[in-house]
C-alpha positions in Angstrom: 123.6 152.4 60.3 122.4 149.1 58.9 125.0 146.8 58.9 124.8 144.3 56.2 124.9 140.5 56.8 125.1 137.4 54.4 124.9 134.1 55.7 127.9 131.0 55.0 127.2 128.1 52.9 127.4 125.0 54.7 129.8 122.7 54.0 128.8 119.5 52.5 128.2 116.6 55.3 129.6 113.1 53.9 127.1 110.2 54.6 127.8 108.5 57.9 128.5 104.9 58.2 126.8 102.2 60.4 125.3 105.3 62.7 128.5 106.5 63.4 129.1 110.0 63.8 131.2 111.8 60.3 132.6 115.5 60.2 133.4 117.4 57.1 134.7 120.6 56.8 135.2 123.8 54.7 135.6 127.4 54.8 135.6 127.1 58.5 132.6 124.9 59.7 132.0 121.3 60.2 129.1 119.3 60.3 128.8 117.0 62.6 126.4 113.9 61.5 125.1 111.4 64.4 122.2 109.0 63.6 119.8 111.5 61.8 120.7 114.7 63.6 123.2 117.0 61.5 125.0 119.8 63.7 126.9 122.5 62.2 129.9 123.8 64.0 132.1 127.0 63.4 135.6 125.8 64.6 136.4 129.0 66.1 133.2 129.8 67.6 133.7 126.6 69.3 137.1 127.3 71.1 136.0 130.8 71.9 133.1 129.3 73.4 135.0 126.7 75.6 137.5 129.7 76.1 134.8 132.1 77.5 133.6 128.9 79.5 137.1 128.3 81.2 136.8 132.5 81.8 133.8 132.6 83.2 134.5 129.5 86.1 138.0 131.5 87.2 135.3 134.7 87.4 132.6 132.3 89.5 135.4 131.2 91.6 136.9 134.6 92.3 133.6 136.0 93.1 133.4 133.3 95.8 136.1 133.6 96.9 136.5 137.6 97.2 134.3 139.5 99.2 134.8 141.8 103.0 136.3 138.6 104.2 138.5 135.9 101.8 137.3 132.6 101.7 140.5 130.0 100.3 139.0 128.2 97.3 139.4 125.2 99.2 136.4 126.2 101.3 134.4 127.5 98.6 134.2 124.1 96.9 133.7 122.2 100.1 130.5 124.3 99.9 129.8 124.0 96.6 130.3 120.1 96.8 128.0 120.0 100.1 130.2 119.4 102.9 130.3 121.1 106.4 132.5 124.3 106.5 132.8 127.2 108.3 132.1 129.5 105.6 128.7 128.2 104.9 127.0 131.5 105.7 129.3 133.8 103.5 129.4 131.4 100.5 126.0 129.5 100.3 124.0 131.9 101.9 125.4 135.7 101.0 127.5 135.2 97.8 126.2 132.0 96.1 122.7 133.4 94.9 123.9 136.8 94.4 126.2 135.1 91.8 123.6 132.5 90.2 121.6 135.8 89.5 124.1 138.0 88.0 125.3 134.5 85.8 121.1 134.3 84.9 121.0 138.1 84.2 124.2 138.9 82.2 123.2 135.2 79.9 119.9 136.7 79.2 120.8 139.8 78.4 123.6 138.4 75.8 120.8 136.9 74.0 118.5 138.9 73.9 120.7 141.9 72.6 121.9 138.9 70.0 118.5 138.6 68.8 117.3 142.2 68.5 120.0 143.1 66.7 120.1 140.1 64.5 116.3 141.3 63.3 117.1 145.1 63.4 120.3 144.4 61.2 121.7 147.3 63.4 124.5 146.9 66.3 122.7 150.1 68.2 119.7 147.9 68.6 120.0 147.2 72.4 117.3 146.5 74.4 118.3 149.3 76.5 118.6 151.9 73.7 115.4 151.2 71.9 112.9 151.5 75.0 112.3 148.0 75.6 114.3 148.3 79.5 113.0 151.4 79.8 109.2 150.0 79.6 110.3 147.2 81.8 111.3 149.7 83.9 108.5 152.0 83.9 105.3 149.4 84.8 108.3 147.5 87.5 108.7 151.1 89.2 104.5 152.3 88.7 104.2 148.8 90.7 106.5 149.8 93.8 105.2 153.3 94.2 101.8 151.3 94.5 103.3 148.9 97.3 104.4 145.9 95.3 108.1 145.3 96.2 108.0 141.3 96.1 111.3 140.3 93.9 108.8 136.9 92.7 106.0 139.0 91.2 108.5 142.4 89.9 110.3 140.3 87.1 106.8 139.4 85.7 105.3 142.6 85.6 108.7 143.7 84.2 107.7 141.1 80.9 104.6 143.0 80.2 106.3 146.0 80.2 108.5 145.2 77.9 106.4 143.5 75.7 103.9 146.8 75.7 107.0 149.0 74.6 108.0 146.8 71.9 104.8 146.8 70.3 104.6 150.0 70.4 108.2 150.6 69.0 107.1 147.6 66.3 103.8 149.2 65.0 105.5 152.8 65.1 108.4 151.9 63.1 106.5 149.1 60.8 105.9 150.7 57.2 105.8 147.8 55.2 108.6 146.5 56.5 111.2 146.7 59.0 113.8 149.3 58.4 116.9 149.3 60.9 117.5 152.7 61.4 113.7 153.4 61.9 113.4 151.1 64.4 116.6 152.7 66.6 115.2 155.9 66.4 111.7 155.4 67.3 112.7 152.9 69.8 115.0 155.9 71.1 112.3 158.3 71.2 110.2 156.0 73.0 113.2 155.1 75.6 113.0 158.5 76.8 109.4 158.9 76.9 109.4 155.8 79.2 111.9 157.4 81.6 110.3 160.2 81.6 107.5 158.2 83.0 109.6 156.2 85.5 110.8 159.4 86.9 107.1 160.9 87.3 106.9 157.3 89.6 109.2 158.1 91.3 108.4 161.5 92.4 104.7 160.6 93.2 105.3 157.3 95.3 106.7 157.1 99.3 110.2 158.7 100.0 111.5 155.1 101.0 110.2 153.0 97.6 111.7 156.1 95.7 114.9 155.3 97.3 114.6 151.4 96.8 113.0 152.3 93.1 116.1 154.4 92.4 118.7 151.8 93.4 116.7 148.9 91.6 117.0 151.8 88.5 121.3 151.4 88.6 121.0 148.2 88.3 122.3 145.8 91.3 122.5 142.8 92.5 122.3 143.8 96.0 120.1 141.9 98.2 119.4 139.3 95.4 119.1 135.5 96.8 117.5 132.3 96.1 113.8 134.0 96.1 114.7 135.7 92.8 117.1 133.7 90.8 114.1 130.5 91.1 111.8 132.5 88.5 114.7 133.7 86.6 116.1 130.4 86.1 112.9 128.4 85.8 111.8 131.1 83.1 115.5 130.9 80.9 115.0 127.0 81.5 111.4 127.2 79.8 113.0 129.3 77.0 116.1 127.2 76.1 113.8 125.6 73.5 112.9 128.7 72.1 116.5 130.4 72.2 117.8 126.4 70.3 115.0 127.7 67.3 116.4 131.1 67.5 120.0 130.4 66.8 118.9 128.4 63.5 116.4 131.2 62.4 119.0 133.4 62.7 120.3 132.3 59.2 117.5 132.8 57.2 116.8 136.4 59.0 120.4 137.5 57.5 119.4 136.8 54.4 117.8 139.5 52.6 114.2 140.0 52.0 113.4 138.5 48.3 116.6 135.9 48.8 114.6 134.6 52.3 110.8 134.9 50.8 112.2 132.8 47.3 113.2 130.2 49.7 109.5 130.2 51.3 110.4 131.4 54.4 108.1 133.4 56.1 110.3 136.3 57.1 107.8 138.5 58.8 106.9 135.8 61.4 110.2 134.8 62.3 111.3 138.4 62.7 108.4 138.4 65.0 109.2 135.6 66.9 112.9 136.6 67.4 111.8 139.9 68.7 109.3 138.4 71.5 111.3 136.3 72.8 114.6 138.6 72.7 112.2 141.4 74.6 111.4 138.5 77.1 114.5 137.9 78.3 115.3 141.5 78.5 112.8 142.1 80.7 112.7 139.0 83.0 116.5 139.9 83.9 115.3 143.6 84.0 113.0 142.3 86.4 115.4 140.8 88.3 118.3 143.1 88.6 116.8 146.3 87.5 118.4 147.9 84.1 121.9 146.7 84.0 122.6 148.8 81.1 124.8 148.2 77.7 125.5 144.2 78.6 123.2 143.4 75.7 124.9 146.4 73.5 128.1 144.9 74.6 127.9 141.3 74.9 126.9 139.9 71.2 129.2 142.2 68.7 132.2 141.6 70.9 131.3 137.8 70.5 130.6 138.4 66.8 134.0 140.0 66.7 136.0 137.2 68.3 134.3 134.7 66.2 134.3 136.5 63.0 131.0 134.7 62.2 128.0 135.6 60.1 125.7 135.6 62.3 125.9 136.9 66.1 126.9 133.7 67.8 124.0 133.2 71.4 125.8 130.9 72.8 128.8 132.9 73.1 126.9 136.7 73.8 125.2 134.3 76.8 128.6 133.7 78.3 130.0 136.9 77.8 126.9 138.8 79.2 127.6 136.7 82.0 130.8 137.4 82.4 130.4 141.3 82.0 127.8 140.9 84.7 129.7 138.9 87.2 133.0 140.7 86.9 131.4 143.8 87.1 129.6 143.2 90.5 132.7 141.4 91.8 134.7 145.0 91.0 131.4 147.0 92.1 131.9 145.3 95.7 135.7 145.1 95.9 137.1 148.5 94.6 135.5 151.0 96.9 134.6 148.4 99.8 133.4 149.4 102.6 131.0 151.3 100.0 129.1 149.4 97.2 129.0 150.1 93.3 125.8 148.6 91.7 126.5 146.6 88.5 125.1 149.4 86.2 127.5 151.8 87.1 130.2 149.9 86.1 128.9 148.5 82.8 128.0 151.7 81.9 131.2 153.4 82.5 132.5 150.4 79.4 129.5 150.6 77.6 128.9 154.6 77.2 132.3 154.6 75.5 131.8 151.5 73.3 128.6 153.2 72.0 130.1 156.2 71.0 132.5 154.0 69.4 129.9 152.7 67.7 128.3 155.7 66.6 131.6 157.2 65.2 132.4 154.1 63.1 129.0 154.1 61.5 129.3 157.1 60.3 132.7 156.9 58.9 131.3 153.6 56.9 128.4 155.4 55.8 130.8 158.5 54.3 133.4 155.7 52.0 136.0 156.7 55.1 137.7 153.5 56.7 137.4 153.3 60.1 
């Protein structure tokens, strides 16, 4: 199942003159020169970028817009801009943080999915496949059958958990080195042992925090206001440094082992690094929206695939996470309205197929057959 990956050689950057910016291109890229910053830009990742963009602002505005009663987009931007309207309650109050969350979740997701499966060389290397949700979930669930139900502290608690289950998946599937298909099946192994725990939760706590345990387990967005997208946003906002080094390591992870250690790179430490902070994100949005299952399978190989890049492109899995996400809760509350669909049950019903898909297609590489 490991999928190989080779990194592009950048295109030569032609000295700029008196400070002002100079491109080049070849084979696809540009560089970008501006003072003493160099940027390097795939041209196509770049309009699918600004093409996702435009998507995901129609998706925003519909999701305003569309709910048990229509708002005219007129209204919603009177809102949005801060001026008195009628629809204050519905937009600013019910719909508005609902929406900043699922945009928060589904971005965070896209990454982090981009970055575990950047280091496990393996597109089945979601953070809900390889246990790291499902420790979020168990220690977020333990902590409601004991009383604490507070959407501020849940996210947090939902951090350690998934930091706990990736070490353990880590050291379990470390035998001098990281091998991609070890790590999915040990992380699969221990993604079943984990909800095998969460269900022993919920069995032991209070009839009513089962309930609310087992809808915060489909993932939804529910209920979700300003009280829980603050964290989530101020945490992402922390990160952004952290995700700007990740896209750049990504390069040197795709090369392979002696290529990246002849260049001095210390490959171990940035695997390391890319892991963390991909199982960080996973579990703040966990946290947030409960397990909103396959957006980070999804998200970055169908951004790989419209970029045809070397590398899984963030920026891009971020806005389609979010646009999974938002489209998917804006179906979930429109379809079978009176009745509500959580988020999960709709990105699972694309992503279950997508991963057999998957599964399939590996296998058919693997035997010489073309897929």
């Amino acid at each position: 199942m490991t999928t190989a990956s080779t990194t592009p050689t950048p295109p030569t950057a032609k000295a700029s003159t008196a400070g002002r910016p100079t491109t080049t291109a070849s084979a696809g890229y540009s560089v970008l020169r501006a003072r003493r910053a160099t940027f390097l830009l795939h041209r196509r990742a770049v309009a699918v970028g600004a093409g996702l963009a435009v998507l995901l602002a129609a998706a925003c505005l519909a999701y305003l817009c569309v709910g048990e009663s229509f708002v005219a987009p007129g209204e919603v931007l009177k809102v949005l801009t801060g001026r008195p309207s009628a629809d204050e309650l519905v937009v600013g109050t019910l719909r508005a943080p609902r929406l900043v969350v699922g945009l928060l979740v589904g971005a965070a997701f896209g990454v982090a999915g981009g970055l575990i499966q950047t280091v496990a060389r393996n597109p089945l290397a979601s953070p809900d496949i390889i246990g790291i949700s499902q420790g979020a979930s168990a220690l977020t669930v333990g902590a409601m059958t004991f009383g604490v139900t507070s959407y501020t502290v849940l996210p947090y608690l939902s951090v350690v958990g998934g930091l706990l289950a990736a070490a353990l998946v880590y050291v379990f599937a470390w035998r001098g080195g990281l091998h991609a298909t070890r790590f999915v099946l040990i992380g699969i192994g221990f993604a079943i042992a984990l909800r095998s725990v969460t269900t022993l939760f919920m069995t032991k706590g209070d009839y009513l925090v089962a309930q609310q345990a087992q809808i915060w387990m489909t993932g939804s967005l529910n209920g979700r206001g300003w009280a829980e997208a603050a964290p989530l946003g101020w945490t992402l906002l922390v990160l952004v440094p952290a995700v700007a080094w990740a896209a750049r390591a990504q390069r040197t992870v795709g090369l392979d082992d002696d290529t990246a250690t002849a260049l001095g790179v210390r490959l171990n430490r940035v695997r390391l690094g890319l892991v963390v902070l991909g199982v960080v994100l996973a579990s703040v949005a966990t946290g947030a929206a409960g397990p909103v299952d396959f957006v980070a399978l999804l998200a970055p190989q169908i951004a790989r695939r419209m970029t045809r890049t070397a590398q899984i492109p963030l920026v891009c899995s971020a806005l389609l996470g979010a646009v999974i996400v938002v489209l998917a809760d804006l179906l979930g509350r429109k379809l079978f309205s009176p009745t509500e669909v959580p988020v999960g049950v709709f990105t699972a019903a694309v992503g279950a197929p997508y991963l057999i898909w998957l599964i399939v297609r590996s296998r058919t590489v693997r035997s010489g057959v073309k897929a």
